[in-house]
N, C-alpha and C positions, 0 to 999 in steps of 0.2 A: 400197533401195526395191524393193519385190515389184512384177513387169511382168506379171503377171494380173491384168486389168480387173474379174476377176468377185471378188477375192477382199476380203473383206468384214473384213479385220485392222485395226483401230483402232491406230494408235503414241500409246502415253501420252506426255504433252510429259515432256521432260528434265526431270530432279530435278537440282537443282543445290542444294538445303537442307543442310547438314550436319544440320540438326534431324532431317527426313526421312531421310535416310539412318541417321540413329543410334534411332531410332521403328521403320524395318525391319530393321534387325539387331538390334534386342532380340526382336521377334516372331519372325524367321524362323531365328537362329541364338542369339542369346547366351542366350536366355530358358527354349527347351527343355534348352538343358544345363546350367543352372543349376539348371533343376529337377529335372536327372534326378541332380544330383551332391546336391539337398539331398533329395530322396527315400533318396538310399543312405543319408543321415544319420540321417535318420527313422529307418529300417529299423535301421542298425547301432548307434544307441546307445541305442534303446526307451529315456529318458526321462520318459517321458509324451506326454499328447495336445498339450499348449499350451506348448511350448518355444521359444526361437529359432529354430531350424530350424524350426519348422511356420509361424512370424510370415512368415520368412523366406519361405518358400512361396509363403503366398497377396500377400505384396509382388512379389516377381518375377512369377506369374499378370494378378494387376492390373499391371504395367507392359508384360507382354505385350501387353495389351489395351488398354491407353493407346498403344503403341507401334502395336498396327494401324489406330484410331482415326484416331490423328494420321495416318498416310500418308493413308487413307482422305481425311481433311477439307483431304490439299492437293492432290487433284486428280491427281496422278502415281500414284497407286496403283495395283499388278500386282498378280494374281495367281501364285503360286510360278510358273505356265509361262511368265509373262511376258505373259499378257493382261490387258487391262482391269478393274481391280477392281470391283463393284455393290456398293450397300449390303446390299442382299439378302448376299452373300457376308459383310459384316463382321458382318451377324445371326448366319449358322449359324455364323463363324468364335466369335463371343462365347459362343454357345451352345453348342457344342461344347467349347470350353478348359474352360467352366467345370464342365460335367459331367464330364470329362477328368480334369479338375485334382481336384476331390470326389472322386471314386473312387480316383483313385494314393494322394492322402493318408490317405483314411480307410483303403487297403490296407495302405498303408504304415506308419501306426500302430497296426494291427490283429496286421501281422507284426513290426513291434518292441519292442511294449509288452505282447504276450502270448502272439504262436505260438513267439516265437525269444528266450524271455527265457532 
């Protein structure tokens, strides 16, 4: 318990959900390195544009975004520093991935299906 009267720190209630716990670790860890391992795939077997690896892609993307969603809809939801989550925040979080996510991939099939054939 912080003993400064002035200090204005919200504690989000306990997550005790296995659901919610397994919703923020697909967002905050399993989800980017999935993508970053199926990005190298993209990259290193230029295939084409619309292969498993790219399906693969934008399925992990969208379960990222299912996964901050659902924290978001049970109330427990932080922020990476550990503050209170806003909706506001799950907007730029949505908007941000998904601009994010469009760019890697179309680089990423851009440098395996024609810079580094």
């Amino acid at each position: 318990m912080n003993s400064n009267p002035r200090s204005t720190t919200v504690e989000p209630c306990p997550n005790d959900s296995i659901l919610v716990l397994g919703a923020r670790l697909t967002w905050v860890m399993v989800g980017p390195v999935a993508l970053l391992g199926l990005t190298y795939a993209i990259v290193s077997r230029g295939t084409g544009w619309l292969t498993g690896f790219d399906a693969a892609f934008a399925i992990v993307a969208g379960l990222m975004l299912l996964g901050r969603w659902v924290e978001q809809r049970s109330g427990t939801a932080t922020t990476i520093k550990g503050q209170p989550a806003t909706f506001e925040q799950l907007k730029r979080y949505v908007a941000i991935l998904m601009a994010v996510a469009a760019g890697v991939w179309i680089v990423a099939n851009l440098l395996g299906n024609h810079l580094l054939q």
